[in-house]
Steps between C-alpha positions, in 0.01 A plus 500: 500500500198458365267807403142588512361567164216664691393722798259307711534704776376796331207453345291836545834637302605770769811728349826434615633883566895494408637818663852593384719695280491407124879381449460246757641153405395310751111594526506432118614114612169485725292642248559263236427210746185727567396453159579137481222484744267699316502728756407903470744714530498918509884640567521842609793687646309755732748771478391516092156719675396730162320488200683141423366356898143601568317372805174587679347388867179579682451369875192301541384295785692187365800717441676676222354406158653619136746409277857514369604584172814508295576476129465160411321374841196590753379388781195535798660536863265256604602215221850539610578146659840530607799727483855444381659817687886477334715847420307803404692794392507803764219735538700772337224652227782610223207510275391810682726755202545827653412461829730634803587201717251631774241370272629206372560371872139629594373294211718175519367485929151520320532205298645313737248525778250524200515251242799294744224534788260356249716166349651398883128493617345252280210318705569125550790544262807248520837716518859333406618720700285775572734829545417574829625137666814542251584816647477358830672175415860745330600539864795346529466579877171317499622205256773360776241535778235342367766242385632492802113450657437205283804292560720552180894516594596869453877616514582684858438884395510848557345861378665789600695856478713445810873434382576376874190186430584424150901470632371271786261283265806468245728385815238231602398369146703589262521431202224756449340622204317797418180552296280776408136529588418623128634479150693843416307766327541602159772762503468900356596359145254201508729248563388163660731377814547253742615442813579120603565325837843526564766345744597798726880531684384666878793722473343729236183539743502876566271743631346599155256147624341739724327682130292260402363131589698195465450110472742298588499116514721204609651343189401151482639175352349400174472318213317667323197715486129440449210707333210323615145692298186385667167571335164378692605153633745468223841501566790497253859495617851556280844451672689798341951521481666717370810394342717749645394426824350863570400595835146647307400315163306817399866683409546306267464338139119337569547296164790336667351395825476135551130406600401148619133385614493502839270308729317649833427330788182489665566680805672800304182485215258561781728778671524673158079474488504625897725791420267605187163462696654751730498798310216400250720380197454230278810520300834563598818448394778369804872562524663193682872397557536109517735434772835266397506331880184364477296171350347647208147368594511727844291774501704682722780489166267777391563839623261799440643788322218708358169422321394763207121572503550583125810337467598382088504162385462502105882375481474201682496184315148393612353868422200308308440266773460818745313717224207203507516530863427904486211397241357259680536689817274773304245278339416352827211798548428726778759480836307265795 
């Protein structure tokens, strides 16, 4: 793919705000094809608010005006072109030594509706995504219905806590799997976890369901799966197998999976672009099984899973293909 050597879509040189935590891989990837563009850039992970983050606003009748400054970077609120909202740490203040946890909670809810107030209401900013349509958009709940809405083949489902429905639902379509809504939290000790979909056998369906929410789906018949990352109008799609034939290629060894380019057909591309227009997005990254009983050039082969508002996509083979996408995305000035 050929690449700009310069920005000509920016040429009033309007910051590009990167908002995210500093050990993050993948932003890095965007902001070096950032810089290939000449663009300029001002990181700042908001929940760094202290001597080391200093910001100021005033309200005028065009809007807040002031700037952002950090360390090595500053920036006014009103040069701030577009927004590249990625993974900010918590708003959890451990800077604050010596303070009771009453005030640190008091003061991390400040910041946030603060300076977080301040950097998701950027006038005729572009977002990718902006926070508040991400948010929306992690509903798994409102993934499959929109889905669902659009066209795009979805597995036969159900959510529930009633052992008696999730029996019946087995009965009718089983296989079933189960998934969670979330990833697990980080346990007492700090350890990372994961839960991944899983084949279920009905007869260990007991009345513990009735605790807690559950997803279950209709296994279906595949070849393999598909992460399909869209970013604008771009779309870039990787068949993915795992050589163990896993249920869930996240379990396992993600230098081992087998990726091949995949290609999208027209019908699916513009479902993918319906489906993001819907909550506000412009980037997503979609979970698809590819169906074994179908032609591989029918859409309905593809079946929705999930998409991930803020989903990762620095280990695919074509990361730098998508990373120019992101910048280019960026560069493009102010949203419509």
């Amino acid at each position: 793919m050929r690449r700009p050597t310069t920005n000509p879509t920016d040429p009033v040189g309007r910051a590009v705000l990167v908002v995210t935590s500093l050990e993050d891989v993948t932003a890095d990837l965007v902001i070096e094809e950032l810089n290939s563009l000449g663009a300029r850039i001002v990181r700042v992970d908001p929940a760094d608010i202290g001597p080391e983050l200093t910001f100021g606003a005033t309200l005028g009748p065009g809007g807040w005006t002031g700037s952002l400054t950090t360390p090595s970077r500053a920036a006014a609120f009103e040069e701030i072109g577009a927004v590249y909202y990625r993974r900010p740490n918590p708003w959890q203040m451990p800077q604050l030594h010596g303070a009771d946890n009453r005030t640190r909670v008091f003061a991390a809810a400040e910041a946030k509706h603060g300076l977080g107030g301040l950097l998701t209401n950027i006038p005729g900013c572009r977002y990718v995504n902006h926070p508040a349509a991400a948010a929306r958009a992690e509903f798994k709940t409102a993934q499959l219905q929109t889905a669902v809405r659009i066209g795009l083949p979805v597995p036969p489902t159900l959510i529930t806590n009633d052992v008696g429905r999730a029996r019946a639902f087995a009965e009718e379509h089983g296989p079933v799997v189960y998934k969670p809504f979330r990833g697990l939290p980080v346990s007492d000790d700090g350890q990372a976890g994961a839960i991944w979909a899983q084949r279920i056998d009905p007869q260990t369906l007991d009345e513990s369901i009735a605790w807690t929410a559950h997803l279950f789906q209709a296994e279906v018949p595949m070849t393999a799966d598909a992460r399909i990352t869209v970013v604008g109008r771009e779309v870039f799609a990787q068949q993915i197998c795992a050589p163990d034939g896993a249920l869930d290629w996240r379990r396992g060894d993600w230098d081992a999976l087998e990726h091949q380019p995949l290609t999208v057909p027209p019908a699916v591309a513009e479902m993918l672009f319906t489906y993001l227009d819907a909550f506000g997005l412009v980037f997503g990254c979609f979970d698809f099984v590819l169906r074994e009983d179908l032609p591989q050039d029918a859409p309905e082969r593809f079946t929705f899973i999930e998409c991930n508002p803020g989903g990762q996509w620095g280990w695919l083979p074509d990361s730098t293909d998508i990373a120019m996408a992101f910048a280019r995305l960026l560069t493009e000035g102010p949203r419509p």
